[in-house]
NUNU-780185 format. One record per residue: x, z, y of N, C-alpha, C in turn; residue in three letters. Coordinates in steps of 0.2 Angstrom, whole numbers, padded with zeros to 4 digits, always signed. Last residue first. Example, Ala and Ser with C-alpha at 12.3 -4.5 7.8 and 13.67 -1.06 7.14 Angstrom:
2
+0064+0035-0011+0068+0036-0005+0064+0039+0000SER;+0066+0039-0028+0062+0039-0022+0066+0039-0016ALA;
This chain:
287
+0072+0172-0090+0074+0168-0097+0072+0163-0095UNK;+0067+0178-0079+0074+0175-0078+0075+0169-0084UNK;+0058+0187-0084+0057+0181-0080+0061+0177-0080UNK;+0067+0198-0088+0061+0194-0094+0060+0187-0089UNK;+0071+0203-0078+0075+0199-0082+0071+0194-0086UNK;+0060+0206-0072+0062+0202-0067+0068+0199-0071UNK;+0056+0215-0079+0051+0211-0076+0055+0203-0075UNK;+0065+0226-0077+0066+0222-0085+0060+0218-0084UNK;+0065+0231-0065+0069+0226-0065+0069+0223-0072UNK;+0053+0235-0065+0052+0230-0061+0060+0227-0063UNK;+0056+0247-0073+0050+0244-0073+0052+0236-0070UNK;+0066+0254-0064+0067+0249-0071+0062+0246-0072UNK;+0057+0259-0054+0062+0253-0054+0064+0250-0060UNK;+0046+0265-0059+0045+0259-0057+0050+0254-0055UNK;+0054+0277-0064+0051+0272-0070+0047+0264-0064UNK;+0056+0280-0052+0063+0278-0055+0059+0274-0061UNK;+0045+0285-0044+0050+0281-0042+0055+0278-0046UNK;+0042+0295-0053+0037+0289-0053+0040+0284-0052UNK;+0050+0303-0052+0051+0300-0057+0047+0296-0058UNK;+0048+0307-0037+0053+0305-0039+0052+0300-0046UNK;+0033+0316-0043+0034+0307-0036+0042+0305-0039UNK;+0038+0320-0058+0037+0322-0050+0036+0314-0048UNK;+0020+0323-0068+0028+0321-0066+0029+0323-0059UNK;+0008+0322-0073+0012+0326-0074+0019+0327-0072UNK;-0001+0309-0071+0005+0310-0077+0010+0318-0077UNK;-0008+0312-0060-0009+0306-0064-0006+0309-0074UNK;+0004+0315-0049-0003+0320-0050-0004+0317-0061UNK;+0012+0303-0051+0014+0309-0052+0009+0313-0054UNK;+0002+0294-0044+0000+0292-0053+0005+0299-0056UNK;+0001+0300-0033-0007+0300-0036-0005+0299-0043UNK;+0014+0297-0028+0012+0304-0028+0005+0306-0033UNK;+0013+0284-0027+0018+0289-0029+0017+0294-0032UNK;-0002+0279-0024+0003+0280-0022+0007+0283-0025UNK;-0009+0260-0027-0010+0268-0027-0004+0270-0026UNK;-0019+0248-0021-0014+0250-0025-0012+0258-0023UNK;-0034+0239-0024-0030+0245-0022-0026+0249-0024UNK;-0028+0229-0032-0031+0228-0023-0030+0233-0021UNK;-0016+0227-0041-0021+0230-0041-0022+0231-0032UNK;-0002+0226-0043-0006+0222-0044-0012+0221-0046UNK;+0007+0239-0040+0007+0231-0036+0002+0226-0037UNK;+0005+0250-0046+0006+0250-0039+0009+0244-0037UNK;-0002+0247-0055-0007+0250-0051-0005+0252-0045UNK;+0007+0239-0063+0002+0236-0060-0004+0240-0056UNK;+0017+0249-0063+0017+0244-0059+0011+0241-0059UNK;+0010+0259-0073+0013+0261-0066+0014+0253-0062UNK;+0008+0252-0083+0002+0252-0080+0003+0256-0075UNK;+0020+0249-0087+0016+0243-0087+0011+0246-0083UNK;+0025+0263-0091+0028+0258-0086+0024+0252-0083UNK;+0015+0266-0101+0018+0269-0095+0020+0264-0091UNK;+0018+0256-0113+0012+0256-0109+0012+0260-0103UNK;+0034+0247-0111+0029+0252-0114+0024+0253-0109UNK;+0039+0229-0106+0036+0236-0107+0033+0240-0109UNK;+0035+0215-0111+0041+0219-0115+0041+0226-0112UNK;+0023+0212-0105+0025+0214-0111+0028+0215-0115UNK;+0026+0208-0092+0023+0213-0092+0023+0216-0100UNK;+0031+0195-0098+0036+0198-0095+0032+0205-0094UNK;+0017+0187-0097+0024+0189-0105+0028+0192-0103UNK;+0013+0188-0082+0011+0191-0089+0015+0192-0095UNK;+0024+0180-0078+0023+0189-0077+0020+0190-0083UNK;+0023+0166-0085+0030+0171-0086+0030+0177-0082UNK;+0011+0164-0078+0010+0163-0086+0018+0169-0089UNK;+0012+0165-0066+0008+0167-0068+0011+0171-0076UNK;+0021+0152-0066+0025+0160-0062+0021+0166-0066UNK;+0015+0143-0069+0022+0144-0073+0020+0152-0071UNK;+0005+0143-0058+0005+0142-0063+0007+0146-0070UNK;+0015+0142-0047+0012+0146-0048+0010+0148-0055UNK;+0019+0127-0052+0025+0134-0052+0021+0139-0052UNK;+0008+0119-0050+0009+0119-0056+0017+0126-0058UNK;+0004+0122-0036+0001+0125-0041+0004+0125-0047UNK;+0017+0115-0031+0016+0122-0030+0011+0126-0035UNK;+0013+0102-0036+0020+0105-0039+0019+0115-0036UNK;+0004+0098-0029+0002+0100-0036+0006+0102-0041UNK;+0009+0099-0014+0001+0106-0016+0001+0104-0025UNK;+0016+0089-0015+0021+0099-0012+0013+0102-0015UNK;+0009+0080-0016+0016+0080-0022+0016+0087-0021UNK;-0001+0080-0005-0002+0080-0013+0004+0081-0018UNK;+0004+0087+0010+0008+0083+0005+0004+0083-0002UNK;-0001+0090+0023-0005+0094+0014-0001+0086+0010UNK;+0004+0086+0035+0007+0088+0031+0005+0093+0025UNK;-0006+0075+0037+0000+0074+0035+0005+0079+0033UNK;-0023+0076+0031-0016+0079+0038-0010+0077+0033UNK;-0030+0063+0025-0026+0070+0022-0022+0072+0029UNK;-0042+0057+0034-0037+0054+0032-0033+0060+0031UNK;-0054+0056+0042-0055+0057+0036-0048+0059+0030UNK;-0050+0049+0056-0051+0056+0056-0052+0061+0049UNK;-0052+0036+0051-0044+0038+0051-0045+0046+0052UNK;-0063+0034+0052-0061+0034+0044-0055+0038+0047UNK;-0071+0042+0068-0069+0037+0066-0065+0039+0056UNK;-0076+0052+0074-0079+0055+0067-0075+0046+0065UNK;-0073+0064+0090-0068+0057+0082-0070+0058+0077UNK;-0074+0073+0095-0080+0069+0094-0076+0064+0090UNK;-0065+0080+0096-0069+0085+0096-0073+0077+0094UNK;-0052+0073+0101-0053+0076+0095-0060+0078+0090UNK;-0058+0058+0110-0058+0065+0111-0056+0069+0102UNK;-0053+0044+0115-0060+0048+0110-0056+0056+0111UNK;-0050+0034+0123-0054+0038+0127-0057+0043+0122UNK;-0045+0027+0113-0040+0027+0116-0043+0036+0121UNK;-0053+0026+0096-0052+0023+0103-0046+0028+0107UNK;-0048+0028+0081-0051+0031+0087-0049+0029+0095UNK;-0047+0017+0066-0043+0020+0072-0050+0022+0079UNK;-0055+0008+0063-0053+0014+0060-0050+0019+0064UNK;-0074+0007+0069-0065+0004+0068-0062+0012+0065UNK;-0089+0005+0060-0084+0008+0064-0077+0008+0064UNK;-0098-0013+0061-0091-0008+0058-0089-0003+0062UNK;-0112-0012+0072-0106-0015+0069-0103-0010+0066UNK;-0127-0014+0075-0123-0011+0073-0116-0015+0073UNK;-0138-0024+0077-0134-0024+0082-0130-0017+0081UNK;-0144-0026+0064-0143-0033+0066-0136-0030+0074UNK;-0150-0014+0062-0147-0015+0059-0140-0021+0062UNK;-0160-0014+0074-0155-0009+0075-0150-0010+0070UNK;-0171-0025+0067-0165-0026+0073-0159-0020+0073UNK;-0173-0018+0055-0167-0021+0054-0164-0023+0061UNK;-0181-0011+0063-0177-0005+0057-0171-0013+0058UNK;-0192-0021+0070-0186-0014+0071-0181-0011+0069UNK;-0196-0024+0056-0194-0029+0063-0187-0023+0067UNK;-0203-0014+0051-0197-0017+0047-0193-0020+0052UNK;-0212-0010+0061-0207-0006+0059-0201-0008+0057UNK;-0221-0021+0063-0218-0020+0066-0211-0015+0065UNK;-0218-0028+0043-0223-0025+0047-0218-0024+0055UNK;-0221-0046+0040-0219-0038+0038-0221-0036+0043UNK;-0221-0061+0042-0227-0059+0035-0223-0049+0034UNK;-0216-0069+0051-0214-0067+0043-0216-0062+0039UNK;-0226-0068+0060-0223-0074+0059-0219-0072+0050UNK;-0227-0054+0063-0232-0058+0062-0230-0065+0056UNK;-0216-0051+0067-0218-0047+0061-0224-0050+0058UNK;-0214-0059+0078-0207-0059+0073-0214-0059+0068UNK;-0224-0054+0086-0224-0061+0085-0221-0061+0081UNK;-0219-0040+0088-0228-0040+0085-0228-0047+0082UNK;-0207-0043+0096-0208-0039+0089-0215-0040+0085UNK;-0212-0047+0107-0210-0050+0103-0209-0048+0097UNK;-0220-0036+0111-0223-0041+0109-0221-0047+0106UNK;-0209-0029+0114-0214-0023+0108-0220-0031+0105UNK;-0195-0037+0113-0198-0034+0117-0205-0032+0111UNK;-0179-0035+0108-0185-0039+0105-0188-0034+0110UNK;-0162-0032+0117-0169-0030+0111-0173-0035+0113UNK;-0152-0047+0119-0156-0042+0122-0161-0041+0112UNK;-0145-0058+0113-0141-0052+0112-0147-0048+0114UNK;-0158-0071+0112-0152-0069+0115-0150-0062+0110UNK;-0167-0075+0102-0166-0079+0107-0159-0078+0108UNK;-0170-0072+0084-0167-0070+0090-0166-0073+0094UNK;-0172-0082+0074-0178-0082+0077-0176-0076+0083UNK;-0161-0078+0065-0162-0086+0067-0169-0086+0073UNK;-0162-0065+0063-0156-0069+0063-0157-0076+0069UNK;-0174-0064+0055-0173-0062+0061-0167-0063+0065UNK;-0169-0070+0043-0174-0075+0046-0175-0071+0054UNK;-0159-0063+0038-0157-0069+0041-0162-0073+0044UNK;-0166-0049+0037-0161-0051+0041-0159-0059+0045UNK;-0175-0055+0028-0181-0051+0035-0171-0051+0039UNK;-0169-0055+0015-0171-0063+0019-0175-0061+0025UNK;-0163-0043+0013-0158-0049+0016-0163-0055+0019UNK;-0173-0037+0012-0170-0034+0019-0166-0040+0020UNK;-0181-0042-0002-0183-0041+0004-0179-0041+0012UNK;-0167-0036-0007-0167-0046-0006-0172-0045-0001UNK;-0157-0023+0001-0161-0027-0006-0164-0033-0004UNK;-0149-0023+0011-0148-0018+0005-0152-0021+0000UNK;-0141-0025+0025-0147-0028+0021-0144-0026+0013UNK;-0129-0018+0030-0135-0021+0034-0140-0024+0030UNK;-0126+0000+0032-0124-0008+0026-0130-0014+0030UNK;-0113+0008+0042-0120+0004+0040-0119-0003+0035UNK;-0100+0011+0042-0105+0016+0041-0113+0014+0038UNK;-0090+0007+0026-0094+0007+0033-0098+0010+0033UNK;-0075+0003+0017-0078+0008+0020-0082+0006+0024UNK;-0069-0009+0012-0074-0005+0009-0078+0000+0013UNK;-0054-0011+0015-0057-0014+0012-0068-0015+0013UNK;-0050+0003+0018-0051-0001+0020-0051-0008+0020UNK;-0050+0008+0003-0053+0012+0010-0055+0008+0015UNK;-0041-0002-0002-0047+0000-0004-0053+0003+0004UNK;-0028+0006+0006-0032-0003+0006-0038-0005+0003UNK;-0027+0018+0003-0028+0017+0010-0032+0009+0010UNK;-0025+0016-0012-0032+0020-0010-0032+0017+0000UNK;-0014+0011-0010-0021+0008-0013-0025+0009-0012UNK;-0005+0020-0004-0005+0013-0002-0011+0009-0005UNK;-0007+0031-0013-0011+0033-0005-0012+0026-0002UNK;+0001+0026-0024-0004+0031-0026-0009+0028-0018UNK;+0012+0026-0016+0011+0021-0020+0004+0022-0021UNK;+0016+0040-0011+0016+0032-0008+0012+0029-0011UNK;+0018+0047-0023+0014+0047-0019+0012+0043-0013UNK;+0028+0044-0033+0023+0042-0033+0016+0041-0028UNK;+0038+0053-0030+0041+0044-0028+0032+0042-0028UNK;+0034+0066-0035+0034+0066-0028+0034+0058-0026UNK;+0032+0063-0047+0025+0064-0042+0028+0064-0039UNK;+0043+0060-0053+0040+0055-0052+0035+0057-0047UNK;+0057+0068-0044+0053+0068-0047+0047+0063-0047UNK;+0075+0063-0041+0067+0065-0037+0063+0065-0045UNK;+0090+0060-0039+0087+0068-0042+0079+0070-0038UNK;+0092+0043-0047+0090+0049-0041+0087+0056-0043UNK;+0087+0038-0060+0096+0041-0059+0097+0046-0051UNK;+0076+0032-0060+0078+0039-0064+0084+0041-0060UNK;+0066+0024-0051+0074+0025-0053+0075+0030-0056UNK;+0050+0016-0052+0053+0022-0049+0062+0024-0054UNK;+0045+0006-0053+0049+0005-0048+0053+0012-0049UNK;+0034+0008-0063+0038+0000-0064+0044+0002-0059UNK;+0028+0019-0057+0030+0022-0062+0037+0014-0064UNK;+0022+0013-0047+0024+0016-0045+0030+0022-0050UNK;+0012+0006-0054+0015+0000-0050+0024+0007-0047UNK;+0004+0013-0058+0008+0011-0062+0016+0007-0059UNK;-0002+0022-0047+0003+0025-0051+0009+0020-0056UNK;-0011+0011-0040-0004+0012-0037+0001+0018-0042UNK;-0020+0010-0050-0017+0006-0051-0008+0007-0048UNK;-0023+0025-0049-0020+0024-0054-0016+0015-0054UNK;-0030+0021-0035-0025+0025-0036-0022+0026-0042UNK;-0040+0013-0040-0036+0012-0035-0030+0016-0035UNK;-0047+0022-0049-0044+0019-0052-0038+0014-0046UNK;-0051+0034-0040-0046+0036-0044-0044+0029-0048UNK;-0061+0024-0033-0054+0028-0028-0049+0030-0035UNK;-0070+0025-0042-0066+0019-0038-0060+0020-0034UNK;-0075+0039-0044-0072+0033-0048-0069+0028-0047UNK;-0079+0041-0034-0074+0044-0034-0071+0041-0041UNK;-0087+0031-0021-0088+0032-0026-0082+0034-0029UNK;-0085+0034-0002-0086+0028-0009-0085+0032-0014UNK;-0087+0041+0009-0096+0041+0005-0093+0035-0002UNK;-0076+0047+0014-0078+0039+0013-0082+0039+0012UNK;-0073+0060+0010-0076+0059+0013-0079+0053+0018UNK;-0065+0060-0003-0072+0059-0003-0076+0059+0003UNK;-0051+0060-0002-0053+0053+0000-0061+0052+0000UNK;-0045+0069-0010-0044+0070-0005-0048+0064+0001UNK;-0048+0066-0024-0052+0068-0021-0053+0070-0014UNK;-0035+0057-0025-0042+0055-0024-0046+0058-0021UNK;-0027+0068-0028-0026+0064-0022-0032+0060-0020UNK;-0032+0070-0040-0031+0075-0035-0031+0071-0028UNK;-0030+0058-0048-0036+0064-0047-0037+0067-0042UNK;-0017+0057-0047-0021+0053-0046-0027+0055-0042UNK;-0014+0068-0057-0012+0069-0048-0016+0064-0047UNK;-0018+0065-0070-0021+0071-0066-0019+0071-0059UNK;-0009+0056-0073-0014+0053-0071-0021+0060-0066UNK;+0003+0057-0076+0003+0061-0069-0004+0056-0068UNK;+0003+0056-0091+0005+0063-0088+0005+0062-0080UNK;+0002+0043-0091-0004+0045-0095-0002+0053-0091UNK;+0016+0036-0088+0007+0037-0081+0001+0040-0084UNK;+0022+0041-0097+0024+0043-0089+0018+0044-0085UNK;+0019+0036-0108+0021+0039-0107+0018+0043-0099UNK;+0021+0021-0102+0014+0024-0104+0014+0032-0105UNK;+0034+0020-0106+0031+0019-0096+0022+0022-0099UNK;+0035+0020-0117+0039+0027-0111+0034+0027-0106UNK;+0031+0009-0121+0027+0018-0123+0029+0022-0119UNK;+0039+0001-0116+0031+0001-0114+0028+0009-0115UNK;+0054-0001-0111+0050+0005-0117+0045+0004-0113UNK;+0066-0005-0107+0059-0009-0107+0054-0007-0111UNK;+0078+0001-0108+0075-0004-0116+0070-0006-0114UNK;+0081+0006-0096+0088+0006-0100+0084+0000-0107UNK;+0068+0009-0090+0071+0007-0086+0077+0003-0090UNK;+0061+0018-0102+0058+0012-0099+0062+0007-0094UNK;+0071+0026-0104+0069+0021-0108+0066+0016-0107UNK;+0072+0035-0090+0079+0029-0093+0077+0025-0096UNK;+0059+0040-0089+0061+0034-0087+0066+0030-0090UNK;+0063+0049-0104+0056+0043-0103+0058+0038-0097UNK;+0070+0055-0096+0072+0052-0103+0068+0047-0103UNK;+0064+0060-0086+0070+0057-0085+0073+0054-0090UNK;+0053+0069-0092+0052+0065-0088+0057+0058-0085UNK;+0061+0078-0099+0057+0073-0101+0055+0066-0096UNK;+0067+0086-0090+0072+0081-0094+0067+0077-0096UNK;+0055+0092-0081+0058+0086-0078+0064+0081-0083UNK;+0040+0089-0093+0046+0093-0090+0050+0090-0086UNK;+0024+0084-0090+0031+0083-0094+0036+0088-0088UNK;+0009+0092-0094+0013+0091-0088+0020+0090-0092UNK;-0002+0087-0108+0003+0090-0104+0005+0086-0098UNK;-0019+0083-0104-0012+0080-0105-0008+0084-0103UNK;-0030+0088-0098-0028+0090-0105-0023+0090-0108UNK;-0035+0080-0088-0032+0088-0086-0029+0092-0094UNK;-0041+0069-0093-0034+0069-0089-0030+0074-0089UNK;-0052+0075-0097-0047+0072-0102-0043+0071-0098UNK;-0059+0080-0084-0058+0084-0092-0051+0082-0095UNK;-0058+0067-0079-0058+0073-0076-0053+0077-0081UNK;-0070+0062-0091-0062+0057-0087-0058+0063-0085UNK;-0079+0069-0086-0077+0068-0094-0071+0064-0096UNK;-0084+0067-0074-0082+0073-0080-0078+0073-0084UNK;-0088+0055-0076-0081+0057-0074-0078+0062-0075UNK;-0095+0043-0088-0094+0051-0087-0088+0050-0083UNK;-0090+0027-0087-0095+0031-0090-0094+0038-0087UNK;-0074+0026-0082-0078+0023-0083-0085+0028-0087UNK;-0058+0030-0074-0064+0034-0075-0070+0028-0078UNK;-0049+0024-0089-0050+0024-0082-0058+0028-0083UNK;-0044+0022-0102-0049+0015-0099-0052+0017-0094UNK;-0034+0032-0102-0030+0026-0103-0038+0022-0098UNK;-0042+0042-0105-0038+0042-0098-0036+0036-0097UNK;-0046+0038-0118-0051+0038-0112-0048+0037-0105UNK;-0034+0040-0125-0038+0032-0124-0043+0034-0120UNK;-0032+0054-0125-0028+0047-0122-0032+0040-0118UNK;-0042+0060-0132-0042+0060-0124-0037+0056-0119UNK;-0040+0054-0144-0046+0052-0139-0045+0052-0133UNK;-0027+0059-0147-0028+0053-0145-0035+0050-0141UNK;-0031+0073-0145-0026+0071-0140-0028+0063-0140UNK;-0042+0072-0158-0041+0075-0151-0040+0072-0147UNK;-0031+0070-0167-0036+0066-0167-0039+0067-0160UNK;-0024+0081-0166-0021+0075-0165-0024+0069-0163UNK;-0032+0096-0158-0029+0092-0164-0026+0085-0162UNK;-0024+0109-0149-0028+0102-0149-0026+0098-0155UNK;
């Protein structure tokens, strides 16, 4: 990535998802991962000199977990832009607090922080019914408002009188009474609710134990894990390499005796080029 690049993709991550999210998305996921010494140098400075660029530093590299944790939160119906700046606001506040000198990582301190905004947002914001959506429905809400006698439905003649009286039709009368005697769904699931029929927000809410810190640190070793087999598959000759990956990392992996047929050898010496095989694997890894 050129330099000119990098900073683009800086300052876009920097002005939050805005315009394109893709393309927010994109540019976050561009920014290295810091290493843990990095990671701890950069707090010290911020913490030790009130290093602005440190603390920028820090929250420009863990704005891809933001993302992640957000996504966890689509099944709000709010908008995945707003959640991820909800959550970036809790990244910073959570990069200001977080102590180097503990042997934690920032993503893990971070995740509180991150889920405490988005949880207030959420609940701020979420419902299921909006009750008057465009000016038409506002001024047919509060004038059916005020020309309601009691809590009881409109009767089919009272509705014909309303719809009359305000110049719309019996349908609209309708549509918005059903509006008018909705309420907020609470967050929390009543006492009598049953698993099976709890569509309450709290039902929405990440199981406690898909940790986002433990699922982005797992992918990001994976990752690692992947990247140091393949270069480690490299320091073997093409015999050896192509014996262990057909008998490990291959769906169907094959037998002893098939790669012996194979190459003219015994089953025995198939077995021994796959030990050192595997063990000049597993130094190379080591490094």
């Amino acid at each position: 990535m050129t330099a000119a690049l990098a900073t683009r993709n800086h300052n876009l991550a920097l002005a939050g998802p805005v315009g394109s999210l893709d393309a927010y998305i994109q540019a976050v996921g561009s920014i290295p991962v810091l290493s843990k010494e990095d990671e701890q140098a950069l707090a010290m400075r911020f913490r030790d000199e009130e290093d602005l660029g440190a603390a920028r530093e820090l929250v420009m590299a863990h704005l891809r977990f933001v993302v992640h944790i957000a996504k966890g939160y689509a099944g709000y119906g709010l908008p995945l832009n707003d959640l991820i700046q909800e959550g970036n606001v809790g990244l910073m506040k959570a990069v200001k607090r977080f102590d180097p000198s503990y042997d934690v990582r920032l993503v893990s301190f971070a995740v509180h922080w991150i889920r405490a905004e988005i949880h207030e947002f959420v609940l701020k914001n979420w419902r299921i019914v909006k009750v008057a959506t465009t000016k038409a429905q506002r001024k047919l809400f509060f004038n059916l408002r005020k020309k309601k006698k009691s809590l009881a439905w409109l009767s089919a003649a009272e509705t014909k009188a309303v719809a009359d009286d305000l110049g719309v039709s019996a349908t609209e009368v309708t549509e918005m009474e059903k509006r008018l005697h909705s309420r907020d769904t609470i967050f929390d699931p009543t006492p009598d609710a049953d698993d099976e029929h709890n569509f309450t927000p709290a039902a929405y809410l990440p199981a406690p134990d898909s940790d986002p810190a433990k699922q982005v640190e797992a992918a990001d070793f994976n990752a690692d894990a992947s990247t140091r087999m393949r270069a480690a598959l490299n320091v073997l000759d093409e015999r050896s390499r192509h014996i262990l990956e057909e008998r490990w990392l291959t769906e169907d992996k094959r037998t002893l005796h098939d790669l012996a047929d194979e190459y003219g050898v015994s089953a025995e010496r198939i077995r021994q080029l796959e030990v050192n095989a595997i063990k000049k694997v597993r130094n190379a890894m080591a490094l």
